[in-house]
C-alpha positions as CSV (number, residue, x, y, z in Angstrom):
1,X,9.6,-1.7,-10.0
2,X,13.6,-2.5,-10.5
3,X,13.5,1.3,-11.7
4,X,11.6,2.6,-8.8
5,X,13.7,1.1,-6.6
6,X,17.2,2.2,-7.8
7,X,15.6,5.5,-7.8
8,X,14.3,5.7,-4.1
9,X,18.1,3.9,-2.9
10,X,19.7,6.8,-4.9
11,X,17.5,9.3,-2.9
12,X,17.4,8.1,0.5
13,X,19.9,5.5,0.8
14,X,19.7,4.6,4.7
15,X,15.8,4.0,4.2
16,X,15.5,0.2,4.7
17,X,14.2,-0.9,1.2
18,X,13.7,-3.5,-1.1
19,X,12.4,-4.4,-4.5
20,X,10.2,-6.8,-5.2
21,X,9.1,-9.6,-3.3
22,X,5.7,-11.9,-3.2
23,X,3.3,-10.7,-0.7
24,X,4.5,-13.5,2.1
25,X,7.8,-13.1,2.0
26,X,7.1,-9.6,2.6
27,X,4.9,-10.4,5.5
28,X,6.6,-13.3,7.1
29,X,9.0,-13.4,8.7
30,X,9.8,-17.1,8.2
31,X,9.2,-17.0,4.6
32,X,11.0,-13.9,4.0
33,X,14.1,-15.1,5.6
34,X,14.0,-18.4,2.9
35,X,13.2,-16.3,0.0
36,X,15.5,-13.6,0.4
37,X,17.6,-13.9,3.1
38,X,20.0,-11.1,3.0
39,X,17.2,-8.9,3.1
40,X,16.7,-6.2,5.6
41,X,12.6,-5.9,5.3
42,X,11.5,-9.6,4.1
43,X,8.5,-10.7,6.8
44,X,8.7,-7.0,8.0
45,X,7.0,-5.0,5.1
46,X,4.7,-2.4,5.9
47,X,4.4,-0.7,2.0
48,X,3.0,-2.7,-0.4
49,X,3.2,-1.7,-4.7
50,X,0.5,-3.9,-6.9
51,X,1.0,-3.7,-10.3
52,X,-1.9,-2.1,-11.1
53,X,-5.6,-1.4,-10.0
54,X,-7.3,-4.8,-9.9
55,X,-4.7,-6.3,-8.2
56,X,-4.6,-3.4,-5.3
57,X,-8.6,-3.4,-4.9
58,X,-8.1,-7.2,-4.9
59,X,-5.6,-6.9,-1.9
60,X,-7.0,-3.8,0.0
61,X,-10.6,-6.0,0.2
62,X,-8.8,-9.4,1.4
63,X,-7.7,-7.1,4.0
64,X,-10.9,-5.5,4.7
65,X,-12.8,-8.6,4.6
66,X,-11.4,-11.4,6.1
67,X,-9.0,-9.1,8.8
68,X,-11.5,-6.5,9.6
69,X,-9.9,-3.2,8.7
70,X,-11.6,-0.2,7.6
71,X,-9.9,-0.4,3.6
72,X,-10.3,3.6,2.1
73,X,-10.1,4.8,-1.3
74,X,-8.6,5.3,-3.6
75,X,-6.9,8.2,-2.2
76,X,-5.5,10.1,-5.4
77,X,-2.9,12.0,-5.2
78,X,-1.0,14.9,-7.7
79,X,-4.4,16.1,-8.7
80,X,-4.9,20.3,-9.3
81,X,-7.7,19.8,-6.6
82,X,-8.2,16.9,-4.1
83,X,-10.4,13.9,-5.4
84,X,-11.0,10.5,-4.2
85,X,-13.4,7.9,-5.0
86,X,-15.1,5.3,-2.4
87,X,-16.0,1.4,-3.4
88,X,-19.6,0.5,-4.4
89,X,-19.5,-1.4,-1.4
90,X,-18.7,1.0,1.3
91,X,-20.4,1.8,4.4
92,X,-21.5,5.3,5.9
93,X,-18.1,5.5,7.9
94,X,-16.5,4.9,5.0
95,X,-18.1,8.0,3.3
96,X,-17.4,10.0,6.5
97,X,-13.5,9.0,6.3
98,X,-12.7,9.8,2.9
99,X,-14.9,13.3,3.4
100,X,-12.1,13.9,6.3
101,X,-9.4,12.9,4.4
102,X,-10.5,15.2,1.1
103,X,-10.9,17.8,3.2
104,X,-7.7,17.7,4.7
105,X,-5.8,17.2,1.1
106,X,-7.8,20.4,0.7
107,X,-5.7,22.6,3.2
């Protein structure tokens, strides 16, 4: 992550960004500004980097589940051809979405 960041400030250095932080400080506002105050995005985070699979499906699902959003993918990217996968636990609209999404990858 430390090298991910010093590469994105190298390439776009007005983008407001930050390394890491834990998931409330990124999202509030109050907490941000005790963890890391001199920070322009702490509470205000609207990208967020797991460390790997498990602990993204583990967050997009809170997400879906307990604040009602439609959660999608994966959405794989860098691929020769578009692919995407859907959770064992999605619903029809799910499959609909990621179709649309696919197919637009396609163009």
């Amino acid at each position: 992550m430390q090298e991910a960041t010093a590469i994105a400030k190298a390439a776009a250095p007005d983008l407001k960004l930050d390394g890491e932080f834990q998931f409330d400080a990124a999202v509030s506002e109050e907490v941000g500004k005790l963890k890391v105050p001199d920070s322009k995005v702490a509470g205000k985070a609207n990208v967020f980097i797991f460390p790997n699979i498990n602990a993204g499906t583990i967050g997009y699902k809170i997400a879906q589940r307990f604040g009602g959003y439609m959660a999608l993918g994966p959405i794989c990217q860098g691929f020769a051809k578009p692919i995407n996968d859907l959770s064992r636990g999605c619903s029809a609209d799910d499959v609909v979405a990621v179709i649309a999404i696919t197919a637009l990858q396609a163009k």
